[in-house]
N, C-alpha and C positions, 0 to 999 in steps of 0.2 A: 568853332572847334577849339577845342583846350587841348598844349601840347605841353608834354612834359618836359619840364626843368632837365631832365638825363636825357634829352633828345641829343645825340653827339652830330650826327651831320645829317643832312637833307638833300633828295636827290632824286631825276625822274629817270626811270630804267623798265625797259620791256620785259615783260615777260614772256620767257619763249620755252619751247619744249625742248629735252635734250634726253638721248635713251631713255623713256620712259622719266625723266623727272622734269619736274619746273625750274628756272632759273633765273633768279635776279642778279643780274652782275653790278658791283660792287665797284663803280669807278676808279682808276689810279688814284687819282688824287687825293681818294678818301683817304685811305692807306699811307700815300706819301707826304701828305699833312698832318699825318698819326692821329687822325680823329679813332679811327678803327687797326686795328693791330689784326693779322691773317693767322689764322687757327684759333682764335677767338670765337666763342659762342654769342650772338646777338640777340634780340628782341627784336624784328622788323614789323612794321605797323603799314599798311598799304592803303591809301588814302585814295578816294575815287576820283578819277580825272575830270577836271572841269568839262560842264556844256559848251555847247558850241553852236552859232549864229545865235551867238548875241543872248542866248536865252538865259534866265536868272532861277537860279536852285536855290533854295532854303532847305538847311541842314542844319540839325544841333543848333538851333537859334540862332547861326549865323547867315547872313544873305550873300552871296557871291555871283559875281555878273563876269561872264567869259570875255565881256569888252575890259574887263580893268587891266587884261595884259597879265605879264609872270610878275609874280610880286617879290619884293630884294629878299635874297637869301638869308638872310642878318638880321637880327634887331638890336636895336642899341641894349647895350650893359650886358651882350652876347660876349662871352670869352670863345677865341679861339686860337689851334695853332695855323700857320700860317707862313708860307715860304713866299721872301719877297723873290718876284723873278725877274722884276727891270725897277728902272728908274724913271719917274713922271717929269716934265719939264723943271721943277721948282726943284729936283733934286731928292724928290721923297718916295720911298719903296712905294709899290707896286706888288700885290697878288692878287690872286683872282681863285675865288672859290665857285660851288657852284654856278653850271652856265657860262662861265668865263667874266660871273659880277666881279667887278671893281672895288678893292681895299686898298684907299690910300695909307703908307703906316710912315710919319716922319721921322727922319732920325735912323730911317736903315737902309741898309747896305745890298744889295744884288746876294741871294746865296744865304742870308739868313734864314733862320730857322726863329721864330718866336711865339709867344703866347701874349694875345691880344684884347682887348677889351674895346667893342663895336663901341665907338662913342657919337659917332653920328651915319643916319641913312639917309641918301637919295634915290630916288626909285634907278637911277644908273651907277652910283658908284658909292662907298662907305666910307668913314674914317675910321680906323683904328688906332689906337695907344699903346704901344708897346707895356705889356706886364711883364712878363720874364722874359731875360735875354739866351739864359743857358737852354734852351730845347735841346 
């Protein structure tokens, strides 16, 4: 599956009925990481949920096995903004984008706001680089 460069955040959410209309809700966090900005008009793209017991779909040339787990939210030379919200042993921020994945970002503070450049992924946790510090 090919995903577009303007993809601003990713994110798994129900769909449920509400008076007569459908509705996808729009995480906090989207919002308060400023990926998405509220009274904004969007493009949403609704991707079909993985198989399950283990069985392997082939889509769009790509193969995907329900055994590989949630894959990192991230991919490297990914820019994003991001609020550190603790401090890791070694002293280096901490945020967590979707799912509550791990971006380590060195060099910041509890409470920042910055724009980050994914420079490495683990399937549990990221590093990011500080790009701009003014968010």
């Amino acid at each position: 599956m090919e995903i577009s460069e303007k993809l601003l955040c990713l994110f798994s959410a129900d769909v449920r009925e509400e008076d007569g209309e459908f509705v996808v809700e729009v995480p906090r966090r989207e919002v308060e990481t400023g990926s998405i900005e509220p009274g904004e008009t969007y493009r949403i793209a609704l991707i079909e949920r993985g198989g399950t017991d283990g069985e392997t779909a082939e889509r769009d040339g790509t193969t995907a096995s329900a055994n590989d787990g949630p894959q990192p939210p991230v991919e490297p030379g990914e820019m994003r903004y991001v609020e550190i919200e603790d401090l890791g042993k070694q002293g280096d921020g901490i945020a967590r984008v979707e799912r509550g994945y791990v971006i380590i970002v060195p060099d910041t503070e509890v409470g920042e706001r910055v724009k980050i450049e994914v420079t490495e992924v683990k399937s549990n946790f990221a590093v990011g680089e500080v790009i701009d510090e003014d968010v």
